[in-house]
C-alpha positions as CSV (number, residue, x, y, z in Angstrom):
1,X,21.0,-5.1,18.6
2,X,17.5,-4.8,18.5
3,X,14.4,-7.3,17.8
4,X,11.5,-5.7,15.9
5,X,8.5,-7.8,15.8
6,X,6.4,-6.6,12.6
7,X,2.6,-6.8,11.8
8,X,0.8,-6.3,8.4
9,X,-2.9,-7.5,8.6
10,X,-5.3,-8.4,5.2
11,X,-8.9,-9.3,5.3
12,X,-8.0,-12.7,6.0
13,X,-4.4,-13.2,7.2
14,X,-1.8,-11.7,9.1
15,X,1.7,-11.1,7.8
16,X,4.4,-11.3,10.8
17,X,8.2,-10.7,10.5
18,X,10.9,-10.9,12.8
19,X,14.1,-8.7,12.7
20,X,17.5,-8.5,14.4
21,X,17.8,-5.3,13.1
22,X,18.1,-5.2,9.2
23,X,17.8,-8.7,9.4
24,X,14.7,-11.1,8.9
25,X,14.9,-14.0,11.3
26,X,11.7,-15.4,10.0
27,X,8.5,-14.8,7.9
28,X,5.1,-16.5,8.3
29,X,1.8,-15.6,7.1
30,X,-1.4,-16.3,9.8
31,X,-4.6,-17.3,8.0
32,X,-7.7,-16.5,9.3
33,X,-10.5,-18.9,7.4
34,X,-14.2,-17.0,6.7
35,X,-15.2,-19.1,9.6
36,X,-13.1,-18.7,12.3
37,X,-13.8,-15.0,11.4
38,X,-17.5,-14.0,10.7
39,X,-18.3,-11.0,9.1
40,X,-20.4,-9.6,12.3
41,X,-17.6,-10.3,14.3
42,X,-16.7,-6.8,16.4
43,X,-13.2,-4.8,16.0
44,X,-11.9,-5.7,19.3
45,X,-13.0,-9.4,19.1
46,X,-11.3,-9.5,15.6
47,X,-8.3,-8.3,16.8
48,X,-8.2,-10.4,20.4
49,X,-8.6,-13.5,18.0
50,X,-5.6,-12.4,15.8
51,X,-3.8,-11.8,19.2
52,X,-3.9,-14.9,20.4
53,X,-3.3,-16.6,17.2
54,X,-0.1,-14.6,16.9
55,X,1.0,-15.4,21.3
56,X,0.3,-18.6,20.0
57,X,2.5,-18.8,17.0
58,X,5.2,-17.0,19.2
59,X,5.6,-19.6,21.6
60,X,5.5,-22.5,18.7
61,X,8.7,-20.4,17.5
62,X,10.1,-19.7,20.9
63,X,10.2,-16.0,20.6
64,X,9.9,-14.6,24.4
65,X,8.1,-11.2,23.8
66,X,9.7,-9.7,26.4
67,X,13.2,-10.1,24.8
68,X,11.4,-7.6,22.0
69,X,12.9,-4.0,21.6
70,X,9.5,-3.0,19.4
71,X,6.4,-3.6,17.6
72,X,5.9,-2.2,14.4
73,X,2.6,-1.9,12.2
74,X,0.8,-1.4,9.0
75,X,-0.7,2.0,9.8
76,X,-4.3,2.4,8.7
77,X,-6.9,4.8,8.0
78,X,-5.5,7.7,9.8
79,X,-6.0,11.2,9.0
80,X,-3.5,12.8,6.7
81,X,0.0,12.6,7.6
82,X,3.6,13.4,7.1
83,X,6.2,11.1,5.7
84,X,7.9,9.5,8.7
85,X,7.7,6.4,12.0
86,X,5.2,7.4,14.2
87,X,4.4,6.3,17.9
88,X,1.6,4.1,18.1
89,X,-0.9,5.7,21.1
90,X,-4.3,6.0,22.1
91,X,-5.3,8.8,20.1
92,X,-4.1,6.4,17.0
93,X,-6.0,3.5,18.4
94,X,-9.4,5.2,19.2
95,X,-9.3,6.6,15.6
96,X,-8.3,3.4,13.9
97,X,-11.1,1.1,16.2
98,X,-13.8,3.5,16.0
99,X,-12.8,3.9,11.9
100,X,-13.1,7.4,12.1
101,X,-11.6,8.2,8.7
102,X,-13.0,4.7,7.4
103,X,-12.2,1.1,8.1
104,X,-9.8,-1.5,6.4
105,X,-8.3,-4.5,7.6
106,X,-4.9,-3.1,8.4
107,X,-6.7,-1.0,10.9
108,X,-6.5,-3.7,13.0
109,X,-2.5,-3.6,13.4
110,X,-2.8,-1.5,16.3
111,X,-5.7,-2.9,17.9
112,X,-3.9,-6.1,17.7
113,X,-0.3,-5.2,18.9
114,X,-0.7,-1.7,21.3
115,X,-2.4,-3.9,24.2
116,X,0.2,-6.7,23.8
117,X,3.2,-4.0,23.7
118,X,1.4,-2.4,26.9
119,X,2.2,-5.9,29.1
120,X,5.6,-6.0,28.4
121,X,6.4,-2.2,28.0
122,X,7.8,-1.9,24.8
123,X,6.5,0.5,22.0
124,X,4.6,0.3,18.9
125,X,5.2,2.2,16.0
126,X,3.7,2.7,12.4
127,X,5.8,3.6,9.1
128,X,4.4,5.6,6.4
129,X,0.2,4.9,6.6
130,X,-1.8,4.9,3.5
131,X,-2.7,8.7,4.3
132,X,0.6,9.8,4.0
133,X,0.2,13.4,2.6
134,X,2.4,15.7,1.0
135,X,0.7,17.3,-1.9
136,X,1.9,20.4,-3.9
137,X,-1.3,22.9,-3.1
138,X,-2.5,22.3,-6.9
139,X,-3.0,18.4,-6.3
140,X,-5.5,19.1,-3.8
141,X,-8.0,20.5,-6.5
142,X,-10.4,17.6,-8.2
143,X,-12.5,20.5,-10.1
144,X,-15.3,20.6,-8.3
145,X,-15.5,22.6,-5.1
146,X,-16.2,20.4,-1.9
147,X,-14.4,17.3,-3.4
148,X,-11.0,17.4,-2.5
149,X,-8.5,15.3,-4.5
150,X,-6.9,13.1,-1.6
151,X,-3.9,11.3,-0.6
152,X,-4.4,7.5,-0.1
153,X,-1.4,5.5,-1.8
154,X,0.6,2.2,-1.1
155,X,3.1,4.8,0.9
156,X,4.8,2.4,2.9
157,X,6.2,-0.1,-0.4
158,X,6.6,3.0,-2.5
159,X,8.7,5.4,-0.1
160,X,10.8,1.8,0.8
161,X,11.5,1.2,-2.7
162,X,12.4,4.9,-3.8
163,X,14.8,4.8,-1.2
164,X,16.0,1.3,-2.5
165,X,16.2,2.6,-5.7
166,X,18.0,5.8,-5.0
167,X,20.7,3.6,-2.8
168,X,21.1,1.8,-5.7
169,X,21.8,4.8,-7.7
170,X,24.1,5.9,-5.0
171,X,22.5,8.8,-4.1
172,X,20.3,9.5,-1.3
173,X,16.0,9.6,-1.6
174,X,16.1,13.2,-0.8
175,X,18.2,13.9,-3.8
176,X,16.5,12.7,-6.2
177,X,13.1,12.8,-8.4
178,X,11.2,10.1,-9.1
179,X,8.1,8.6,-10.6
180,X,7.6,5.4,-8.3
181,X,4.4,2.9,-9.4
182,X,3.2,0.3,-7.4
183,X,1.5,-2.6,-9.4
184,X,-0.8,-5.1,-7.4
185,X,-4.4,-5.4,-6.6
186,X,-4.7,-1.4,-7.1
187,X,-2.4,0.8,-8.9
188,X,-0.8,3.4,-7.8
189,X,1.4,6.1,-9.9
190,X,3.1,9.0,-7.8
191,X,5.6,12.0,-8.3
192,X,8.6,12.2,-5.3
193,X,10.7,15.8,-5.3
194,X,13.6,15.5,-3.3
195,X,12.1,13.6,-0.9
196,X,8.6,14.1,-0.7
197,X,5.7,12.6,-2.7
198,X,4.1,15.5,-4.3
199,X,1.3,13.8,-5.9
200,X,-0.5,10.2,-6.0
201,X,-3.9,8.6,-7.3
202,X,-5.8,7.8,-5.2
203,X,-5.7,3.9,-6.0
204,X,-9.4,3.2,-5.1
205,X,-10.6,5.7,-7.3
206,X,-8.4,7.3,-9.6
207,X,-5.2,6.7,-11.7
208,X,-5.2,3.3,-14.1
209,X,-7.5,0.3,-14.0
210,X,-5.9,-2.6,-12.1
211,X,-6.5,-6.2,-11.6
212,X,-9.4,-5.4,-9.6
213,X,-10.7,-1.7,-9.6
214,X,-12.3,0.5,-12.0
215,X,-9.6,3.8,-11.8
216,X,-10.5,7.1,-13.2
217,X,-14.1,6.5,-14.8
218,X,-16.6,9.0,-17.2
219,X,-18.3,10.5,-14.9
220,X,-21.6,11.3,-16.4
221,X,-21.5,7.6,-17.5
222,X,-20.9,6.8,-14.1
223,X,-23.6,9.1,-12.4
224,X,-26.1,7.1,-15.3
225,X,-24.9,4.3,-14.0
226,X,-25.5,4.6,-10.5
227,X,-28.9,6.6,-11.1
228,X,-30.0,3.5,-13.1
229,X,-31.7,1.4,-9.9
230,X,-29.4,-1.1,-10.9
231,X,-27.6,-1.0,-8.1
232,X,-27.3,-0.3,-4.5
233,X,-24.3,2.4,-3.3
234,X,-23.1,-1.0,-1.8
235,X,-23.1,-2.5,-5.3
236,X,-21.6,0.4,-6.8
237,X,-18.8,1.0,-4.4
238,X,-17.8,-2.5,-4.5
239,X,-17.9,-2.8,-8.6
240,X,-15.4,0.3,-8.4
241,X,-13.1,-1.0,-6.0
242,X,-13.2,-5.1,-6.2
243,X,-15.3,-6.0,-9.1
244,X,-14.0,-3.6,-11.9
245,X,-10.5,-3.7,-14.0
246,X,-8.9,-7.0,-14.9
247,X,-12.1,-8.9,-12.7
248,X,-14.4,-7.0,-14.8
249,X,-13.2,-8.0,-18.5
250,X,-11.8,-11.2,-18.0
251,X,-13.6,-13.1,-15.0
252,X,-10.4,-13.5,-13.4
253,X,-7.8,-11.1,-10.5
254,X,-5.2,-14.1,-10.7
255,X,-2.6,-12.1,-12.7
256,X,-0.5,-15.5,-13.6
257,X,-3.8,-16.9,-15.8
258,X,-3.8,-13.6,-17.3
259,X,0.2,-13.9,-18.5
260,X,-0.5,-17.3,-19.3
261,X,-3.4,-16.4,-22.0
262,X,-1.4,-13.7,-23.1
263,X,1.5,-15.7,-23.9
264,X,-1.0,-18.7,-25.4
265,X,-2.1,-15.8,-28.0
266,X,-5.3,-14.9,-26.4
267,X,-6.4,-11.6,-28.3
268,X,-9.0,-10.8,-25.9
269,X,-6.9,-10.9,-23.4
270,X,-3.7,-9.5,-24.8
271,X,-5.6,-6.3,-25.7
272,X,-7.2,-5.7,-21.8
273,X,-3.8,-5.9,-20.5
274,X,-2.5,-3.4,-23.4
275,X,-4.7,-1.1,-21.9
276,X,-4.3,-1.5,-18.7
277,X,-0.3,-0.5,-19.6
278,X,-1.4,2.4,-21.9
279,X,-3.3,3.5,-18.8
280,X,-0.3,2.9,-16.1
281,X,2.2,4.7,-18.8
282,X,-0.3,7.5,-19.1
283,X,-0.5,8.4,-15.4
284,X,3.6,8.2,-15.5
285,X,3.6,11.1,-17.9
286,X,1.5,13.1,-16.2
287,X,3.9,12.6,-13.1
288,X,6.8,13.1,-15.1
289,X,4.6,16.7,-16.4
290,X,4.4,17.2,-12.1
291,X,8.3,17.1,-11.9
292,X,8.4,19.4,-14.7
293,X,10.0,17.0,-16.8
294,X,12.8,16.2,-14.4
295,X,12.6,12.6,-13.7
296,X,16.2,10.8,-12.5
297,X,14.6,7.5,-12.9
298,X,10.9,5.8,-12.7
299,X,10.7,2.9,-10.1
300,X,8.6,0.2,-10.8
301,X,7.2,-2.7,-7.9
302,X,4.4,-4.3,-6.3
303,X,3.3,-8.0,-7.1
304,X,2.7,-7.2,-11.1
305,X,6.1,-6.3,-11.3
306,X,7.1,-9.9,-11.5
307,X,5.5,-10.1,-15.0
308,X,8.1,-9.1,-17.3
309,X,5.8,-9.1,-20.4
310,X,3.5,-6.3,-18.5
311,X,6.5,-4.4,-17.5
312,X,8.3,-4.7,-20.5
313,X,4.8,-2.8,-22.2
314,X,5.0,0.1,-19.6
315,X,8.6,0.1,-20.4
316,X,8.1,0.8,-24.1
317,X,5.7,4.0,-23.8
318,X,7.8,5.9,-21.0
319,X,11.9,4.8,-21.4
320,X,11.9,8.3,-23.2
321,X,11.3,10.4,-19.7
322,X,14.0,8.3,-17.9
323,X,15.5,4.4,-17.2
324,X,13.6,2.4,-15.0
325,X,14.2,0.5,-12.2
326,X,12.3,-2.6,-11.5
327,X,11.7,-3.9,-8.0
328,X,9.1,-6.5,-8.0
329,X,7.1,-7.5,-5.1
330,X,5.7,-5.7,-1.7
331,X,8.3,-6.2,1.0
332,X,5.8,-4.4,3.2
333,X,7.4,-6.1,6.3
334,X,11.0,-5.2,5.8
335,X,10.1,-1.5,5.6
336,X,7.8,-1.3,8.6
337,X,11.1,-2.8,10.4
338,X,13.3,-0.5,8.6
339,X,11.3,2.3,10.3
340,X,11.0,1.2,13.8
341,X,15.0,0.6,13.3
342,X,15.8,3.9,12.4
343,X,13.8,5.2,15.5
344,X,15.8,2.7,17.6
345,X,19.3,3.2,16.1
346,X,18.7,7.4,16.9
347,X,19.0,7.9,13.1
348,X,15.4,9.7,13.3
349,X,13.0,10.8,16.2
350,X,9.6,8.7,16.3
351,X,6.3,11.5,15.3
352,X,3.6,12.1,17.2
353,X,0.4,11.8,15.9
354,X,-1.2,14.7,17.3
């Protein structure tokens, strides 16, 4: 038997899970108030003050982290990577603390838990990072030389779910093709072959609109835009990727008053959510078009999945390339402990990161 502890940090919480194998023992969710927090607050200090918060709620649960076979994280900005469980080390901490491909909050998973792993001798791993990359050669191009299309994606929900959904079907991930979407706070659409995920939007700046980001904009309207002296790059980065989509029509990234006014016969509303549909249905044919047509079955999850009435529109504009499967929410912690297991059990062989 083994005990995997798992780790998913946000900008203000941390999600923790504990395993006895494939199964959870307990879920909580840490929150980390604006003020315990402050914004100028340095990487390591961020991540000590998660770590203790998390010894602390370890002992309030008497779990002896020395009884652990693993730690597990949400993998962050890490250059591009293969499909897989990799071995959390010091070349994947020094990247993710010193942000050298960028910085997000789920950076911090490793900063937080390789120290901790380190005084009781027990590994850390990460499953499927957000820079999992396994293009086709033709994704790669954008259309303009020097601006690579790249791979940043909700990997870790989407490869979990494929594999759910191809289970389900009774065949194995690797036999099948499918389009898998993942609906939440950014969208993303992307094309698996047998296996491997051949193509993805980029959720922060590509693909459909979501409750919070822009997606694919004009881009001469764009350029005017940010050549207007409107705005700072700041301003403009942050209307693309937190202030645009859903936010940016309707006031509002709480997807359940959305539904609500929908159901209530808002038109306004009804019609931005339409379109946010059209968009998602849109980028599904162009990854059916990346299969060639050949599409077993389109997956749908993440948090939006939940809302039936949205799904239901996706549903309508793509049940012609192939039945869908719907798996609603992010069980982000199940699959980072699904991955450390299969190291574990001997099913797979843990990668190394150089």
């Amino acid at each position: 038997m083994h005990t995997i502890l798992a780790l998913n940090p946000g900008s203000t919480s941390t999600k923790i899970g504990l395993f006895e194998d494939d199964r959870c023992l307990f879920k909580e969710v840490m929150r980390h108030p604006a003020e315990d927090i402050p914004p100028d607050l340095g990487r390591e200090e961020q991540a000590r003050y998660r770590r203790e918060s998390l010894i602390g709620l370890l002992r309030k649960k008497n779990v002896d982290l020395g009884t652990l076979s693993a730690l597990v994280v949400r993998g962050g900005l890490l250059k591009p990577l293969s499909s897989g469980t990799y071995l959390v080390d010091d070349h994947i901490y020094n990247d993710l603390i010193r942000a050298k491909y960028g910085w997000h909050a789920s950076n911090l998973g490793a900063i937080i838990a390789l120290p901790l792993a380190g005084e009781y001798g027990i590994p850390v791993y990460t499953v499927d990072p957000v820079t999992v990359d396994e293009f086709d050669p033709p994704a790669r191009y954008s259309g303009l030389e020097g601006v690579p299309r790249l791979s940043m994606s909700h990997a870790l929900n989407m490869k979990a779910m494929a594999r759910r959904a191809a289970a389900m079907a009774g065949k194995q991930y690797e036999e099948l093709n499918l389009v898998v979407v993942h609906l939440g706070s950014g969208i993303s659409v992307s094309a698996h072959r047998l296996g491997k995920m051949v193509d993805v939007n980029n959720a922060n700046e590509e693909g459909p609109f979501s409750l919070e980001r822009c997606g694919t904009l004009p881009a001469l309207a764009l350029v005017r835009l940010c050549y207007s002296g409107n705005h700072s790059r700041e301003e403009a980065v942050k209307l693309i990727t937190s202030r645009g989509g859903i936010y940016s029509y309707l006031g509002t990234k709480d997807f359940s008053e959305v539904e609500s006014r929908v159901i209530s016969g808002d038109s306004e509303v009804t019609a931005v959510v339409k379109a946010m549909a059209y968009q998602v249905a849109k980028e599904i044919g162009a990854m059916a078009a990346v299969l060639d047509g050949s599409v077993d079955r389109i997956v749908i999850t993440g948090g939006m999945a939940h809302a039936e009435n949205f799904v239901e529109m996706i549903k309508e504009k793509v049940g012609f390339i192939a039945s869908l499967t719907v798996l609603p929410g992010e069980e982000e912690l199940e699959a980072l402990a699904a991955g450390a297991l299969r190291v574990l059990s001997g099913e797979t062989e843990a990668l190394s990161y150089l």
